[in-house]
N, C-alpha and C positions, 0 to 999 in steps of 0.2 A: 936220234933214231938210227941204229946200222941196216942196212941196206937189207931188205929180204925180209922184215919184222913184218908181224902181223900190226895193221892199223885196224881199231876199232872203231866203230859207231857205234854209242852210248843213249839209246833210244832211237832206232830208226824207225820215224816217221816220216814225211814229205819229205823235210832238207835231210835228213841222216839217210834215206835211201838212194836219193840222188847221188848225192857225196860219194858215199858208199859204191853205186855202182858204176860212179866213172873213175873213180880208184881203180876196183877192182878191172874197168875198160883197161885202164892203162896198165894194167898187168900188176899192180901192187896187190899181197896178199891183204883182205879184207874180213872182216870178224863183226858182223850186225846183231845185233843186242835188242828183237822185239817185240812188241808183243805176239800174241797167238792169233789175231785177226791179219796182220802184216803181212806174219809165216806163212799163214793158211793161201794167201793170193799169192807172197811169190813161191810156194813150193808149187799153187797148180796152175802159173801163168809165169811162171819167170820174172828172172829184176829184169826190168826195161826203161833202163834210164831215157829222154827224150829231152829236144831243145827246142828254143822258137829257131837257134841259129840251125837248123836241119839234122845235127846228130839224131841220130835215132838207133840203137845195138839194144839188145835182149842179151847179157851175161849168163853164158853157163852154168848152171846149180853147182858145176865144179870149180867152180871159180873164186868162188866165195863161202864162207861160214855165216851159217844163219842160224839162232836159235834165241830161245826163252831165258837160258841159262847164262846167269854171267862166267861161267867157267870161261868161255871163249876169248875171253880177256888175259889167259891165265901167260902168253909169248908175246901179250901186244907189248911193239916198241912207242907206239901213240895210241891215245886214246882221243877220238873226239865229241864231244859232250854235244847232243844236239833235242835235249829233254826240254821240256814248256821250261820259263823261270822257275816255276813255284816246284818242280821236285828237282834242282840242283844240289839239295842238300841231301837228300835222299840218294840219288845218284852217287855222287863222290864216294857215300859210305859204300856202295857196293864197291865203287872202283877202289878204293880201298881195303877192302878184303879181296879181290879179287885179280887187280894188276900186279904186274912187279914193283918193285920200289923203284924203279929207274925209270918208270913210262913219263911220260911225256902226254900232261895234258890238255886238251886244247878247247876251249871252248866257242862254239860255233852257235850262240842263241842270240835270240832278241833280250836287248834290255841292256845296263849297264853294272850289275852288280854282281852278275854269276860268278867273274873271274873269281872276285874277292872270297864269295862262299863256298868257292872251289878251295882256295888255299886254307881257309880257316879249315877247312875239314881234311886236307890231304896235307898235311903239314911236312916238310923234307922232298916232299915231291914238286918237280916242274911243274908251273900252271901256265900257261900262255892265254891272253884275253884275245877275241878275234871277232870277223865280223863278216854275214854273209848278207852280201846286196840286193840279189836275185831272189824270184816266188818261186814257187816249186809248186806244183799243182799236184794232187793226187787224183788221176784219172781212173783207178780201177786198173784189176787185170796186172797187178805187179808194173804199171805205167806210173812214172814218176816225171812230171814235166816240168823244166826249166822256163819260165814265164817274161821273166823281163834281167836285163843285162846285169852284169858290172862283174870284175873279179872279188875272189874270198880273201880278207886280209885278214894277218894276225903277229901279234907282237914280235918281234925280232930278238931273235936267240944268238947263240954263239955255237949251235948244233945245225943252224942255219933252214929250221923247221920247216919255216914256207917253201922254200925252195922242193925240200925233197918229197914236201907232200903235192907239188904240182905237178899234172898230166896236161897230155891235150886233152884240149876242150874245157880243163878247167884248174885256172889256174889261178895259185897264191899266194899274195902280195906281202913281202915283210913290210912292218911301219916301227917305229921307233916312238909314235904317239897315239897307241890305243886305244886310251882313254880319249883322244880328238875325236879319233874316229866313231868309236860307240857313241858318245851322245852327238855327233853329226847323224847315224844312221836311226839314231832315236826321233830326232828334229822328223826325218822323213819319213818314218814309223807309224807319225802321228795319224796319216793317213788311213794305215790297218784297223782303224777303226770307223772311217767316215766310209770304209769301204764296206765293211761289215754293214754299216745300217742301211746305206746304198740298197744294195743287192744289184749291181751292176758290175760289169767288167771292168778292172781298172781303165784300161782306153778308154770306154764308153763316157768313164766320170770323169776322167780327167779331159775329156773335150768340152767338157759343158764347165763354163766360165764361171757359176755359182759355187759348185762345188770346188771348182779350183781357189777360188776367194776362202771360202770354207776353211779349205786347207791352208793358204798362206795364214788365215787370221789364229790359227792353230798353231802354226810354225812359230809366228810371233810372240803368242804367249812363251812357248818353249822356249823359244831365245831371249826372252826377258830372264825366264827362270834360270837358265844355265849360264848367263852374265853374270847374276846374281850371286851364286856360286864362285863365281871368278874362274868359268870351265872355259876354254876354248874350243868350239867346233870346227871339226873337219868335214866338210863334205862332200859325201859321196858318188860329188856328180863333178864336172869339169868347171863349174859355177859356184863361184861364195853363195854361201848357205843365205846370209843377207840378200844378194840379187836374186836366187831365186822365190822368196817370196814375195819381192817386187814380181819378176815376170809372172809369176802365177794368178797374178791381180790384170796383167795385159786381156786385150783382145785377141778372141780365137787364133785370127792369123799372124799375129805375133806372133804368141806361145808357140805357136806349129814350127814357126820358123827359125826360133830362137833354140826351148827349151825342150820341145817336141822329139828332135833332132837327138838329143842325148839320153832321150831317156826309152830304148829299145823296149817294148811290150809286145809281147802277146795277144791278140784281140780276144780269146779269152781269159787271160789273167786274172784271179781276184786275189784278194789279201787271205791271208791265212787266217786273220780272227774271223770273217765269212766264213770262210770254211770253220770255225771253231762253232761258228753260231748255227751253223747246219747240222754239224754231227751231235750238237747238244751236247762239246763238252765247254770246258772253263775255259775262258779267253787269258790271256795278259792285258789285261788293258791297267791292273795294278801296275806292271812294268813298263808302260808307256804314258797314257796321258795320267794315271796314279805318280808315276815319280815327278811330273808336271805340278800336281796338287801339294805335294809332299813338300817339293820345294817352295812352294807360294804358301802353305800354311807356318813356314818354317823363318821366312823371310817378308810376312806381312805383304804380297801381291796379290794382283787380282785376274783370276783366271780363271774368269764364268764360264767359257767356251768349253774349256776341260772340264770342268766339273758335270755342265750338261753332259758332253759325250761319255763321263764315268757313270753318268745316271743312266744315260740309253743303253749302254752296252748292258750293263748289271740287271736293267729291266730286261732287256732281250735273252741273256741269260736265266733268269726265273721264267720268263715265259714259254722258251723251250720250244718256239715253234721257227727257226734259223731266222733269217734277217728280215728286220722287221718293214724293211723299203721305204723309207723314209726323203723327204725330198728335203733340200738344204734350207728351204725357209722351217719347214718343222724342227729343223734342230736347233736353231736360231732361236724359237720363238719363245721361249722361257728366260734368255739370260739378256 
């Protein structure tokens, strides 16, 4: 990317507007790609990026490029992908008619498999795989809220991409094993669904010892399936992916004082499939505890826990009414 390029955001929703408008904080030209419900709030409330760490700025309309139209694409030096899994491929073909041959692009989704459907489809072009750790709340009012910590990592180039794409406030970590990393950030993904059926605030669930068990017995199926594999995870906390679904099985005041500690939230916080199951649209939960299943039908395991939670989510999606509040012995009690 040469200095002064337009960076794009290739679906801005929650994470692409955040992204997007601390870019744009940091003074890099910026190009959002979304729909007409998105437009419609920040053209009459402004991008107002926000953090749990106290940033808080409202960006200029002048500051940035917003629209419907992927023309806006047409000077990007980066592009970065921040569309559900399931239209990656749909995506690319736009960026593909629509970027330069030289862009540079980066994907910033949940799951592990975008990078790859990014290059099948933009073939000669840069793809870099990447990975963002933090919830992003969408508050209304063109408010965009940063929810729980960690920095944006993403493959390591020879253009030296991460680098130039970090600002204050948010900043991005080259890795040299991004495949570690993605399914490390998948292992802890697993969550985005217990949270969905919850309907609690991450803090909230993760003080209560049930659902934290919940979740390490989820973690665990995961890590059986991606051994299986012969994947290595990275994870995305300062603790082996191993210990922490040991600590996650601790008592209250352990965790608090252990695992507590590093993992910075929000007290309002939820998971974005919550929010998927409230706005009544399609979750990922094929990209999270589905590639769980995929691998265990694949490799003869057994991993009841996922299959229930692909069952919960799937029903709560058909039924349309957001989360369905479920307490962690009811999710238990089928498998």
């Amino acid at each position: 990317m040469v200095s002064g390029q337009t960076i794009g955001v290739a679906g801005a929703g929650s994470i692409g507007c955040f992204v997007g408008g601390m870019l744009a904080a940091g003074g890099r030209p910026v190009a959002l790609l979304a729909r007409p419900r998105v437009i419609a709030e920040i053209e009459a409330s402004g991008l107002r990026p926000t953090s749990f760490e106290g940033f808080d700025q409202t960006i200029p309309r002048d500051r940035f490029a917003l629209s419907e139209n992927p023309s806006v694409f047409e000077d990007a030096g980066v592009v970065l992908v921040t569309v559900k899994s399931a239209d990656t491929a749909a995506m690319a073909d736009v960026i593909a008619r629509h970027a330069p041959s030289d862009v540079v692009v980066v994907s910033l989704q949940n799951g592990v498999g975008n990078a790859a459907v990014l290059r099948n489809r933009l073939p000669g072009r840069r793809v870099l795989g990447g990975m963002v750790p933090f919830n992003v709340i969408a508050l209304g009012n063109g408010r965009f809220h940063r929810a729980t910590s960690g920095d944006i990592v993403i493959e390591q180039d020879e253009a030296r991409t991460a680098e130039t794409l970090s600002v204050p406030g948010l900043k991005v970590r080259p890795t040299d094993n991004i495949e570690g990393v993605q399914w490390g950030k998948l292992l802890f993904n697993l969550n985005n669904a217990l949270n969905a059926l919850a309907d609690l605030p991450l803090r909230k669930q993760l003080s209560q010892r049930a659902w934290r068990r919940l979740f390490a017995d989820q973690m665990a199926e995961g890590l059986a399936a991606i051994r299986a594999e012969g994947i290595k995870s990275v994870s995305p906390t300062p603790l082996p992916v191993g210990l922490v679904t040991h600590l996650l099985r601790v008592p209250n005041f352990i965790f608090e004082a252990v695992l507590g500690r590093t993992m910075k939230i929000d007290p309002e916080a939820r998971s974005s499939m919550w929010e998927d199951l409230q706005r009544g649209r399609r979750t990922e939960i094929d990209y999270l505890q589905g590639v769980i299943t995929e691998i265990a039908d694949r490799r003869g395991l057994d991993v009841p826990l996922s299959r229930r939670i692909v069952e919960l989510i799937r029903q709560a999606e058909r039924d349309a009414n957001g989360s369905p509040g479920l307490t962690p012995e009811q999710i238990r009690r089928r498998y």
